[in-house]
HTML snippet that shows the backbone in 3Dmol.js (N, CA, C, O; Angstrom):
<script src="https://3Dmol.org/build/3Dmol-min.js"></script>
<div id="view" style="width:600px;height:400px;position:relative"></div>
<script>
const pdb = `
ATOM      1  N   UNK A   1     -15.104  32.506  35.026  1.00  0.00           N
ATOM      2  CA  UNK A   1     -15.983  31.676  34.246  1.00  0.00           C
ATOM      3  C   UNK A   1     -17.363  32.340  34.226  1.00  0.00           C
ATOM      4  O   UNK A   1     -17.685  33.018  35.201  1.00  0.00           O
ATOM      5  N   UNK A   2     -18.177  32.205  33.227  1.00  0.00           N
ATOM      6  CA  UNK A   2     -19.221  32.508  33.007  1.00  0.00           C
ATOM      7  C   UNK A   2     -20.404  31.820  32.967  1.00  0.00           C
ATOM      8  O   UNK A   2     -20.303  30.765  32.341  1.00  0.00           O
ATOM      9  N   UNK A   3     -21.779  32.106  33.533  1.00  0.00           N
ATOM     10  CA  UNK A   3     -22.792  30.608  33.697  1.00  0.00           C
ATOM     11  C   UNK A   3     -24.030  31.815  33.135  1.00  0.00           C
ATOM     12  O   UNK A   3     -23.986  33.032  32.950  1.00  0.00           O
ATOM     13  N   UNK A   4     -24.803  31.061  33.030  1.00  0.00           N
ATOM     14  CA  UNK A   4     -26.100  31.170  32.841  1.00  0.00           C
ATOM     15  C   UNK A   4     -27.266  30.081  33.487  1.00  0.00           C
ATOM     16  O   UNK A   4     -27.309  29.016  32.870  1.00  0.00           O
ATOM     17  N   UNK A   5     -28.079  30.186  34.478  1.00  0.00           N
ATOM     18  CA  UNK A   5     -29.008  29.972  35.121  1.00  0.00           C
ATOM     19  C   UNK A   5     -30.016  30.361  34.655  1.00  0.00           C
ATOM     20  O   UNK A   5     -30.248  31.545  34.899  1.00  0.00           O
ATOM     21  N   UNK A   6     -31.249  29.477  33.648  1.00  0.00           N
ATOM     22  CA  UNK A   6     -32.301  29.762  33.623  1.00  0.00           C
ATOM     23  C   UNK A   6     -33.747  29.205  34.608  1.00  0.00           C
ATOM     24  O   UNK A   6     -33.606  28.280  35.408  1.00  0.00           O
ATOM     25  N   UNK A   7     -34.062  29.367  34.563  1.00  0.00           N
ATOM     26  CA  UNK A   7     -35.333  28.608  36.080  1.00  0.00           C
ATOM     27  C   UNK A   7     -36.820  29.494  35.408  1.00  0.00           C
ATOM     28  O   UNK A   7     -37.063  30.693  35.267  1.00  0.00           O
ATOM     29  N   UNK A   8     -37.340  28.660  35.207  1.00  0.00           N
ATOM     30  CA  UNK A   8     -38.933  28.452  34.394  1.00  0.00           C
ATOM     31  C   UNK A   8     -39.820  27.709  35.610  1.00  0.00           C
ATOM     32  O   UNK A   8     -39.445  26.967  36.517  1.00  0.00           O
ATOM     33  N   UNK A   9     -40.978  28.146  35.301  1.00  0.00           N
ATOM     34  CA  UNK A   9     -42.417  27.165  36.566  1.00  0.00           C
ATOM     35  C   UNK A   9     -42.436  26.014  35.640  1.00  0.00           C
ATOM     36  O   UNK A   9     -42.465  25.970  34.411  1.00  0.00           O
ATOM     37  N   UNK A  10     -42.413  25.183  36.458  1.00  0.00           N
ATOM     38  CA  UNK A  10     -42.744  23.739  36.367  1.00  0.00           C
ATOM     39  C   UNK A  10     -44.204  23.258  34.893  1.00  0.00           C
ATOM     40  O   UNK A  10     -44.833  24.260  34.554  1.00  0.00           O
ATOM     41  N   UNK A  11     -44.440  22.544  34.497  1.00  0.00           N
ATOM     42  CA  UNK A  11     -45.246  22.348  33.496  1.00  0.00           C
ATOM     43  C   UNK A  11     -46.619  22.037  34.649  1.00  0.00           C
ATOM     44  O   UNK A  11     -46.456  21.376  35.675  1.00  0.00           O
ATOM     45  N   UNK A  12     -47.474  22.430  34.390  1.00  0.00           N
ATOM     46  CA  UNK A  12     -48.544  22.429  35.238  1.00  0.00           C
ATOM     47  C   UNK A  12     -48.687  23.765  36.149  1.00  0.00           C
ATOM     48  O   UNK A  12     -49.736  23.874  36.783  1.00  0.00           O
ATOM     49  N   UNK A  13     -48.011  24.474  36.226  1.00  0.00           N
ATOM     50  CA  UNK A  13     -47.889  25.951  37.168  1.00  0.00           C
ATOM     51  C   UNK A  13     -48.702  27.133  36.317  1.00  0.00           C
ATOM     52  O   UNK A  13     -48.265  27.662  35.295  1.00  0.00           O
ATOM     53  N   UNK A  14     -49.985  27.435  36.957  1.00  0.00           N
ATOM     54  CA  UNK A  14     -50.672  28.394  36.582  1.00  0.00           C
ATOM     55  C   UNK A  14     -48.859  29.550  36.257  1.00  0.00           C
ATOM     56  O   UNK A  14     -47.780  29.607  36.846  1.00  0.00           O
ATOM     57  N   UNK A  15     -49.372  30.148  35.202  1.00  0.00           N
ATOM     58  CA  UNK A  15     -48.275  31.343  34.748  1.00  0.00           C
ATOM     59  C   UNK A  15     -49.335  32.382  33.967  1.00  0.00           C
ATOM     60  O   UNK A  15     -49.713  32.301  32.799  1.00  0.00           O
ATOM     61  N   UNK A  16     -49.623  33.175  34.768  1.00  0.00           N
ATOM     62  CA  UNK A  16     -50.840  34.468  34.975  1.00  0.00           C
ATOM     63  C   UNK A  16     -49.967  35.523  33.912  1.00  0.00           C
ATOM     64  O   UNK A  16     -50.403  35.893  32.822  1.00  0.00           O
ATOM     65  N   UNK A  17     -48.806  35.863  34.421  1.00  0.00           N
ATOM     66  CA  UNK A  17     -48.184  36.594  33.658  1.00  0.00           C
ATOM     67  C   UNK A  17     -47.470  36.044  31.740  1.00  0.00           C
ATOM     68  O   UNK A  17     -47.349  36.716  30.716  1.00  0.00           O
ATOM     69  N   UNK A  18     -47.174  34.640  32.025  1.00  0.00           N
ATOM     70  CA  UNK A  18     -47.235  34.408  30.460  1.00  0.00           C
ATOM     71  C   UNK A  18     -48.532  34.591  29.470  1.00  0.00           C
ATOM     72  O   UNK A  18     -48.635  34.739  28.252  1.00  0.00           O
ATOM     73  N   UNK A  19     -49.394  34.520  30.456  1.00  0.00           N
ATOM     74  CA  UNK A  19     -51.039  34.648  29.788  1.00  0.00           C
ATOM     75  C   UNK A  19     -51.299  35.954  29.533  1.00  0.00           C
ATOM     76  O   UNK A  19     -51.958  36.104  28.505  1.00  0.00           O
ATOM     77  N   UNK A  20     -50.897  37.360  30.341  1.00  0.00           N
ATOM     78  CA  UNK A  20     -50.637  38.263  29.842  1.00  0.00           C
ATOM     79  C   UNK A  20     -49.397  38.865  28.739  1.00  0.00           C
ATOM     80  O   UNK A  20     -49.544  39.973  28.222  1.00  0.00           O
ATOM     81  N   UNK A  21     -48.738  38.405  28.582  1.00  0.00           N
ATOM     82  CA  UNK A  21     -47.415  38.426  27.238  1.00  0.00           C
ATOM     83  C   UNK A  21     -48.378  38.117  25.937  1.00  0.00           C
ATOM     84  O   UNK A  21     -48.502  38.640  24.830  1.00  0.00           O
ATOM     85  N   UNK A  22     -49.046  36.923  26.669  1.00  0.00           N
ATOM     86  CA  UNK A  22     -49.345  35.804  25.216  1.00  0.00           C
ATOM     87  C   UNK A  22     -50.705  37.226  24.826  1.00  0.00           C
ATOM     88  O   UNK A  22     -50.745  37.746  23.711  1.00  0.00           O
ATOM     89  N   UNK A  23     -51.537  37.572  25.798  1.00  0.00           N
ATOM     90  CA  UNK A  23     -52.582  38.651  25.228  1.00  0.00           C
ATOM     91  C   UNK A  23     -51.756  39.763  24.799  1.00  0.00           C
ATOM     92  O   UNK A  23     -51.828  40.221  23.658  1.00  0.00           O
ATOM     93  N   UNK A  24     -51.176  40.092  25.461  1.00  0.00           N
ATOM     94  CA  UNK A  24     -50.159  41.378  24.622  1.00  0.00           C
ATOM     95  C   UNK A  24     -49.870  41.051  23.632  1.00  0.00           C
ATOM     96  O   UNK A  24     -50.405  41.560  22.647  1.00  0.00           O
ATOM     97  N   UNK A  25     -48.969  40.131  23.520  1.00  0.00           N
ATOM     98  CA  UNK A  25     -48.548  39.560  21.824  1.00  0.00           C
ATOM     99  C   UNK A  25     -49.243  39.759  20.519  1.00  0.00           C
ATOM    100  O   UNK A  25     -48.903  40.203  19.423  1.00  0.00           O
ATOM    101  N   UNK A  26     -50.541  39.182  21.124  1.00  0.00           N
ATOM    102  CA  UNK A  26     -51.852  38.918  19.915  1.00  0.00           C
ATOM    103  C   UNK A  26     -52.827  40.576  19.716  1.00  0.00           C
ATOM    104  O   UNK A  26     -53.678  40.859  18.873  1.00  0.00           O
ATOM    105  N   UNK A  27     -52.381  41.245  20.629  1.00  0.00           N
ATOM    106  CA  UNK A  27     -52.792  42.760  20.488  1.00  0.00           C
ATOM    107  C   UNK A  27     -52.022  43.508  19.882  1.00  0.00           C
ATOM    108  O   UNK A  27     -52.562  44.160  18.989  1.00  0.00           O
ATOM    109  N   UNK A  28     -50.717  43.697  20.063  1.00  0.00           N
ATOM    110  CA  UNK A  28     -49.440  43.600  19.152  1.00  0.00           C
ATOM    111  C   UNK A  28     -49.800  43.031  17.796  1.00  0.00           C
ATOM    112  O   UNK A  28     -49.272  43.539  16.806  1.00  0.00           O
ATOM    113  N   UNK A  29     -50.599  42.084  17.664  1.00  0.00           N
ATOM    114  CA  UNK A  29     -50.762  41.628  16.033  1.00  0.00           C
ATOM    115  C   UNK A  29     -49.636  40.832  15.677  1.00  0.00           C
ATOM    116  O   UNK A  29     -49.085  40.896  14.577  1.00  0.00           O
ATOM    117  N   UNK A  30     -49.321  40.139  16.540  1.00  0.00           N
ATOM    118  CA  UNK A  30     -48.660  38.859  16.363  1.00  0.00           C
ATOM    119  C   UNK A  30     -49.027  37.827  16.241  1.00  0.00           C
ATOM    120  O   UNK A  30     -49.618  37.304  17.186  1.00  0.00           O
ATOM    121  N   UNK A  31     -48.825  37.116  15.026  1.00  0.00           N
ATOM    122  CA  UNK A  31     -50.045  36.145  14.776  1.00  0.00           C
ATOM    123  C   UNK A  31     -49.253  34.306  15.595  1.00  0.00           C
ATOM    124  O   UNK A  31     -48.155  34.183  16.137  1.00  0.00           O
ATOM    125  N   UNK A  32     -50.129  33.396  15.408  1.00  0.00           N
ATOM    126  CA  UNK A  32     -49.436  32.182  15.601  1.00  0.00           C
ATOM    127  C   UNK A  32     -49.339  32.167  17.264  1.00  0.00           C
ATOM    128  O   UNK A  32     -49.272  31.019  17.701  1.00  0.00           O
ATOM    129  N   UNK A  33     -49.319  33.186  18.252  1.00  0.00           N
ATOM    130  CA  UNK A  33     -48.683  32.951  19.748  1.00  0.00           C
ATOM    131  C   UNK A  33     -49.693  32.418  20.441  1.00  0.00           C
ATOM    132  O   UNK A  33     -50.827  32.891  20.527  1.00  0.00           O
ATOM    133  N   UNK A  34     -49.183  31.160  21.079  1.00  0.00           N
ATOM    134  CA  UNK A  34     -50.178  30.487  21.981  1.00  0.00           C
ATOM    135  C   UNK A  34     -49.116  30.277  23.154  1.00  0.00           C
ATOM    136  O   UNK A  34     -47.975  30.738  23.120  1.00  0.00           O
ATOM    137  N   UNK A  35     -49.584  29.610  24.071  1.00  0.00           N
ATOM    138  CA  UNK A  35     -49.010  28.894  25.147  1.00  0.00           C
ATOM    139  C   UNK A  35     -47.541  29.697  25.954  1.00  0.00           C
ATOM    140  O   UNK A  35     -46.571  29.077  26.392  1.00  0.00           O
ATOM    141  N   UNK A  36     -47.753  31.416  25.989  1.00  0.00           N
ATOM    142  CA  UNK A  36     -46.414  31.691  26.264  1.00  0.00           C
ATOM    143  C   UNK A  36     -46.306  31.422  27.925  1.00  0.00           C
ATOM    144  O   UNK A  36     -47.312  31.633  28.602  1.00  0.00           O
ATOM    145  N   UNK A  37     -45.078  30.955  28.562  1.00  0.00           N
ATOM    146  CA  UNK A  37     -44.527  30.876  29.612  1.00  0.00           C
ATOM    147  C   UNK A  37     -43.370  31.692  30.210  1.00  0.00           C
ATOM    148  O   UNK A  37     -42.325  31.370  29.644  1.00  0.00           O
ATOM    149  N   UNK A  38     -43.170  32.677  31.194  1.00  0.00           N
ATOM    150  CA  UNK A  38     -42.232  33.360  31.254  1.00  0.00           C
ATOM    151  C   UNK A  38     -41.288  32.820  32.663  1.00  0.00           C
ATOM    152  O   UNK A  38     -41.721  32.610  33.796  1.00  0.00           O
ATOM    153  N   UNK A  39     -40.000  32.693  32.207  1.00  0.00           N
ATOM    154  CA  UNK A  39     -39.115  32.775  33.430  1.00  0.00           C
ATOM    155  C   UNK A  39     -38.273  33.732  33.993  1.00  0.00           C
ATOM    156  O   UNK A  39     -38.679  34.801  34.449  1.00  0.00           O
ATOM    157  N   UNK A  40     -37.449  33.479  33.978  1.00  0.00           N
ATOM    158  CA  UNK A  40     -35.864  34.711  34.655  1.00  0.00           C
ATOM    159  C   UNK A  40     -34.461  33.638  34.210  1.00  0.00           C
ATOM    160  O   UNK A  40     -34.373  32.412  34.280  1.00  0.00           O
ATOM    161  N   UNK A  41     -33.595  34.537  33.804  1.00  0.00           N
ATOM    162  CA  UNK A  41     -32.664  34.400  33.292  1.00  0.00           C
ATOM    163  C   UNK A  41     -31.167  35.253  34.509  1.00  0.00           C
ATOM    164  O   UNK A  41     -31.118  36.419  34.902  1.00  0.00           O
ATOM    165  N   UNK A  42     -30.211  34.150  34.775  1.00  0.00           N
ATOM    166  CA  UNK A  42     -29.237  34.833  35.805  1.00  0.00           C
ATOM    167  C   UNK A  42     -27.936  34.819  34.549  1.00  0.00           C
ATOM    168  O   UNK A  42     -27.685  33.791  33.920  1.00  0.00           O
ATOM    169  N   UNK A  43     -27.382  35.790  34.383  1.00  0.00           N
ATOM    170  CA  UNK A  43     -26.033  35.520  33.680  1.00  0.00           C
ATOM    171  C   UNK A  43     -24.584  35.975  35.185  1.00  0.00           C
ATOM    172  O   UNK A  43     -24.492  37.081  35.718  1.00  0.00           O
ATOM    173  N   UNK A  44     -24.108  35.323  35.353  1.00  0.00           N
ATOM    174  CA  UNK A  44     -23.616  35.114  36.965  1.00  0.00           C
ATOM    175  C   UNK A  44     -21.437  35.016  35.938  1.00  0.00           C
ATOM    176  O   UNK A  44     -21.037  34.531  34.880  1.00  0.00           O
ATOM    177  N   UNK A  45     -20.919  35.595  36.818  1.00  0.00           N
ATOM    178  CA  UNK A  45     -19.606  35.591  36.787  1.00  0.00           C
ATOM    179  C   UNK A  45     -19.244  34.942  37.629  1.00  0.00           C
ATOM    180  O   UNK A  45     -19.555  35.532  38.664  1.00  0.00           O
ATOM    181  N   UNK A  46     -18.501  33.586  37.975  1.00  0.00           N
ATOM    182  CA  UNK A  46     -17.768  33.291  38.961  1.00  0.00           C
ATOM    183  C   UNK A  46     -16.340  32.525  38.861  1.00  0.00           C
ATOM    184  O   UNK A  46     -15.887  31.896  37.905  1.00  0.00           O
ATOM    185  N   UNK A  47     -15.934  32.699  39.770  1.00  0.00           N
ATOM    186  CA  UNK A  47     -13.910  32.255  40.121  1.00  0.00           C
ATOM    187  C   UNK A  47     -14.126  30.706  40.044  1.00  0.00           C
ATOM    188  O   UNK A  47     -15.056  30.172  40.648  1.00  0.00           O
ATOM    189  N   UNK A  48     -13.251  30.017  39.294  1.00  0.00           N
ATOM    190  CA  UNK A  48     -12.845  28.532  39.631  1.00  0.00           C
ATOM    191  C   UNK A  48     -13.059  28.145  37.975  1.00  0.00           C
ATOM    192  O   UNK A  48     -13.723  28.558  37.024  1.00  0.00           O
ATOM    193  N   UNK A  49     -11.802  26.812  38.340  1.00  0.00           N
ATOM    194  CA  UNK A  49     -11.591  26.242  36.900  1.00  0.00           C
ATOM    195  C   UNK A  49     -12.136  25.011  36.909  1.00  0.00           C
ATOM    196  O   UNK A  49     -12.095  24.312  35.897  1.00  0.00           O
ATOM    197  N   UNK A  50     -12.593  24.681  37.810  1.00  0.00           N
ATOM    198  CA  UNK A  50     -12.926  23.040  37.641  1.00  0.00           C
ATOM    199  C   UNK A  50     -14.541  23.119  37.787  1.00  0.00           C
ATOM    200  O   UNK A  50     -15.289  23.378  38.729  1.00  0.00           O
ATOM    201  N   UNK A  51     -14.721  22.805  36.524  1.00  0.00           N
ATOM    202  CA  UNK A  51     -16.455  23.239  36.002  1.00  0.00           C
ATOM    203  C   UNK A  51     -17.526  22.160  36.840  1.00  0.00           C
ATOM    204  O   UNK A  51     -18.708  22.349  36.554  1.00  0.00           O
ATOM    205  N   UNK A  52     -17.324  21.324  37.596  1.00  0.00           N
ATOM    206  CA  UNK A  52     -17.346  20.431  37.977  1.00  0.00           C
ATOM    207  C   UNK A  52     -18.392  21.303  39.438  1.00  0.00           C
ATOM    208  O   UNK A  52     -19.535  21.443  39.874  1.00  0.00           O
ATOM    209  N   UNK A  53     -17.044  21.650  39.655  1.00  0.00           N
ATOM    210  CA  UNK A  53     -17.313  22.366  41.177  1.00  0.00           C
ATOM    211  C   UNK A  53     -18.175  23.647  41.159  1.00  0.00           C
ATOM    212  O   UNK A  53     -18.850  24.193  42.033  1.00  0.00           O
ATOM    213  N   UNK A  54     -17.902  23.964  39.755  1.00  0.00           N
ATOM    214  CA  UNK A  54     -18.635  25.414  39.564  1.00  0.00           C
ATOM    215  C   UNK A  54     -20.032  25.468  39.859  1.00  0.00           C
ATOM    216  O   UNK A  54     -20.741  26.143  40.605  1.00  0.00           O
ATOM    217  N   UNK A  55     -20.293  24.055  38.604  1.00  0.00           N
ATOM    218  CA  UNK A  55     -21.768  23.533  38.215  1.00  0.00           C
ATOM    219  C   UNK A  55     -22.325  23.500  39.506  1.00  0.00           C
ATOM    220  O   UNK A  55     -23.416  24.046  39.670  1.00  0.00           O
ATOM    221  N   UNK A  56     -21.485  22.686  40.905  1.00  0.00           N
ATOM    222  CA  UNK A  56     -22.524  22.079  42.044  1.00  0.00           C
ATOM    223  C   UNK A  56     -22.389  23.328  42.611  1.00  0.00           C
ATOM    224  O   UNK A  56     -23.326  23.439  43.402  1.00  0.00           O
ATOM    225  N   UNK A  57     -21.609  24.482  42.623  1.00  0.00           N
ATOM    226  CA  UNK A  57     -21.913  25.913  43.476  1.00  0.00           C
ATOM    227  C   UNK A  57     -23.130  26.284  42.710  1.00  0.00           C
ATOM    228  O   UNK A  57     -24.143  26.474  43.382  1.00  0.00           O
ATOM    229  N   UNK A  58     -23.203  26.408  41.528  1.00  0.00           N
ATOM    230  CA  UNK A  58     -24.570  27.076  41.273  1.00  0.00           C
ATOM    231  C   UNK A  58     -25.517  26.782  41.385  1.00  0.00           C
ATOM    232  O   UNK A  58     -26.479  27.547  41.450  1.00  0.00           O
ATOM    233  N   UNK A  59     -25.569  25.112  41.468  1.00  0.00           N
ATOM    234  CA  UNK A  59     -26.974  24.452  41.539  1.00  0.00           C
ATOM    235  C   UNK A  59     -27.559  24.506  42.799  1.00  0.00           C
ATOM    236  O   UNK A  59     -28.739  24.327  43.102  1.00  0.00           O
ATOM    237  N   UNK A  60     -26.464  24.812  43.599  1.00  0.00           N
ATOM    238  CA  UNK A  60     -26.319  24.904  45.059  1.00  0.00           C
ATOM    239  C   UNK A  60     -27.436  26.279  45.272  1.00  0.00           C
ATOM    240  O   UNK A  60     -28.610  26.164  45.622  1.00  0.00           O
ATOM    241  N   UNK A  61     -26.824  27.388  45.005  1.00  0.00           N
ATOM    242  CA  UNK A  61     -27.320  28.759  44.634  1.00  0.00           C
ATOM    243  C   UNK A  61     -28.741  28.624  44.458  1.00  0.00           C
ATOM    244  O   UNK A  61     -29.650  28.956  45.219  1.00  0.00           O
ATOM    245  N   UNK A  62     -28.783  28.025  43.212  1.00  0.00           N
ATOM    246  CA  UNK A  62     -29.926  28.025  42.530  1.00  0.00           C
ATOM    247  C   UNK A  62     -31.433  27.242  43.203  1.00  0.00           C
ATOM    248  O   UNK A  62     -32.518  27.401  42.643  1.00  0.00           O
ATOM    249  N   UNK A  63     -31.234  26.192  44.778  1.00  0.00           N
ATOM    250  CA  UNK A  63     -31.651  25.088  44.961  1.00  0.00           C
ATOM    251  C   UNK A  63     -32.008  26.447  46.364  1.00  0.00           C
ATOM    252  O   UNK A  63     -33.176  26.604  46.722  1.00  0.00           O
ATOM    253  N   UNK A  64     -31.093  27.130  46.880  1.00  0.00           N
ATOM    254  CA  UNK A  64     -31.351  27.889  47.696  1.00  0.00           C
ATOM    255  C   UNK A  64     -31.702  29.223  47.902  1.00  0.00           C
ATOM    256  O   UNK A  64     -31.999  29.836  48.927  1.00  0.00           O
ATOM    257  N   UNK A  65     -31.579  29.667  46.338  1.00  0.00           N
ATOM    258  CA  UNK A  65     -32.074  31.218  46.133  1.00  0.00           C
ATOM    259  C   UNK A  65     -32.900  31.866  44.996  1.00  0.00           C
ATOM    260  O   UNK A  65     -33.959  32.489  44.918  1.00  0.00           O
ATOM    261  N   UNK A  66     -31.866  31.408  44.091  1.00  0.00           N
ATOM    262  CA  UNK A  66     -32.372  31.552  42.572  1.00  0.00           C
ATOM    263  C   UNK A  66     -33.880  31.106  42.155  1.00  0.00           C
ATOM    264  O   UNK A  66     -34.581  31.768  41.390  1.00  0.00           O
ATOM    265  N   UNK A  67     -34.262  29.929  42.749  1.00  0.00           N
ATOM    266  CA  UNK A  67     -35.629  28.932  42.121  1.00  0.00           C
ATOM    267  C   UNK A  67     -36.179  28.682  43.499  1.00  0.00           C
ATOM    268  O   UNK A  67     -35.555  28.482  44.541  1.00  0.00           O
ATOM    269  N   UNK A  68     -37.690  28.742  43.254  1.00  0.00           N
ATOM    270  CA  UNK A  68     -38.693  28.162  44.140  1.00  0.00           C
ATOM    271  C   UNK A  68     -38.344  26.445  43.757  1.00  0.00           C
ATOM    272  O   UNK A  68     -38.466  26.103  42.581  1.00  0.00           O
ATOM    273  N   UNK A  69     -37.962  25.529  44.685  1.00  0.00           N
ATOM    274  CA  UNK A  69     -37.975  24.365  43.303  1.00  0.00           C
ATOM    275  C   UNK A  69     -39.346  23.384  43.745  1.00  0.00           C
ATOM    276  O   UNK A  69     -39.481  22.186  43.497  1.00  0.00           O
ATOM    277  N   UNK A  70     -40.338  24.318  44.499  1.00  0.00           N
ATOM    278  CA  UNK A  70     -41.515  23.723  44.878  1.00  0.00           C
ATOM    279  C   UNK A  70     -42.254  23.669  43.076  1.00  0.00           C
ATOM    280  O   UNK A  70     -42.778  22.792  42.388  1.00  0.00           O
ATOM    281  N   UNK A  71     -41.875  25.299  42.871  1.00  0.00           N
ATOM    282  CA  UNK A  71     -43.163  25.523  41.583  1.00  0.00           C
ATOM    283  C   UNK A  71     -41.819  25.836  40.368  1.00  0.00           C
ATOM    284  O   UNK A  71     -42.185  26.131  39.230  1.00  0.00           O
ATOM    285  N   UNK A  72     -40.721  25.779  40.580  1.00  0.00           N
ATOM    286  CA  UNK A  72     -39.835  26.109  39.334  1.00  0.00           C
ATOM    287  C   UNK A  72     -38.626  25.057  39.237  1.00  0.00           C
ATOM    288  O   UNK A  72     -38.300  24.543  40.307  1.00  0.00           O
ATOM    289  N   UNK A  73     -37.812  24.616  37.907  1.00  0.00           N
ATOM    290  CA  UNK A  73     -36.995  24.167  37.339  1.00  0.00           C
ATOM    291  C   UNK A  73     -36.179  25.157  37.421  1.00  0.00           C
ATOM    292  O   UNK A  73     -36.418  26.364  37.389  1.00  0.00           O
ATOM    293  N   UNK A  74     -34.576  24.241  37.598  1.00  0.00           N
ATOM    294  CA  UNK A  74     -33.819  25.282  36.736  1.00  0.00           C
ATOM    295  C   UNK A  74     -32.927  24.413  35.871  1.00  0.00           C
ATOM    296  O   UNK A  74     -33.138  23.211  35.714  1.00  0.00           O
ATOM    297  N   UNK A  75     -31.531  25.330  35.100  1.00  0.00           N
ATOM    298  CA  UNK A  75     -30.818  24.819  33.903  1.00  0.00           C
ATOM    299  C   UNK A  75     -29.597  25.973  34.509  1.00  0.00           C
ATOM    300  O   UNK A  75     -29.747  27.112  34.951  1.00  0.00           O
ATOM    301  N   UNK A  76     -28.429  25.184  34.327  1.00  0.00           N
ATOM    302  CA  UNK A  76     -27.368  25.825  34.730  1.00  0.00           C
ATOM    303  C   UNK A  76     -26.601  25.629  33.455  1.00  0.00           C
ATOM    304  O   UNK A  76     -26.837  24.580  32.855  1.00  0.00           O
ATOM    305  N   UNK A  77     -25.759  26.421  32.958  1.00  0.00           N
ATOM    306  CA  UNK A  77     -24.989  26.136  31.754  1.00  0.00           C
ATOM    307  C   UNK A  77     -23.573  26.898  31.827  1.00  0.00           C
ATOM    308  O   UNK A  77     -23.637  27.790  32.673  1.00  0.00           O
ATOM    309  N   UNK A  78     -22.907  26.858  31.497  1.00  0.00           N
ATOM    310  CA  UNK A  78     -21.008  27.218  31.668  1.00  0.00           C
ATOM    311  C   UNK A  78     -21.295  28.011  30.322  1.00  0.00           C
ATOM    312  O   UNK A  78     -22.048  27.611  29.434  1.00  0.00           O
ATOM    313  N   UNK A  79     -20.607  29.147  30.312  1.00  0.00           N
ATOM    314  CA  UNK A  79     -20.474  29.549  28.846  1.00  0.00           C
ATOM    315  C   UNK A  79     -18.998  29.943  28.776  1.00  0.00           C
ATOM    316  O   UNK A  79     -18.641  30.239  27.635  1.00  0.00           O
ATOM    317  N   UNK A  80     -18.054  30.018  29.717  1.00  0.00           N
ATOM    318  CA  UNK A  80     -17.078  29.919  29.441  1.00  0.00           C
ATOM    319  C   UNK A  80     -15.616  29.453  30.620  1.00  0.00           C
ATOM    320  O   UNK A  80     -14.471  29.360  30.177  1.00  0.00           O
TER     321      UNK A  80
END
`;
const viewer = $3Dmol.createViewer("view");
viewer.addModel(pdb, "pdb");
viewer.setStyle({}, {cartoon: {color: "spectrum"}});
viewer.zoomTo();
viewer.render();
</script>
């Protein structure tokens, strides 16, 4: 099975480095970019059919490795 784990800072979390994207962007000559926020993206392979169980291994993962969950969210998703 296949997952995807995304984990973003929390709304209120200084993000120093989206503030640099967002100045890059607009130096780049990209017009319209405000407010960028950057996270990390896990695309993860794992064994088991019962999505159920999958979901609470990753969140599991994710609660203990993947995400600060002081200053970050995450989103777990099955893709197959």
């Amino acid at each position: 099975m296949k997952a995807r784990v995304t984990v973003t800072l929390k709304s209120g979390i200084l993000d120093p480095q989206g503030k640099a994207i967002e100045g890059a962007l607009k130096t780049l000559g990209v017009k319209g970019v405000s407010n960028v926020r950057q996270g990390k993206v896990f695309d993860i392979e794992i064994k088991g059919k019962d999505r159920k169980a999958v979901t609470a291994a990753l969140k599991a993962a994710a609660d203990k490795l993947l995400a600060n969950t002081v200053i970050e969210n995450y989103d777990v998703k099955l893709l197959k």
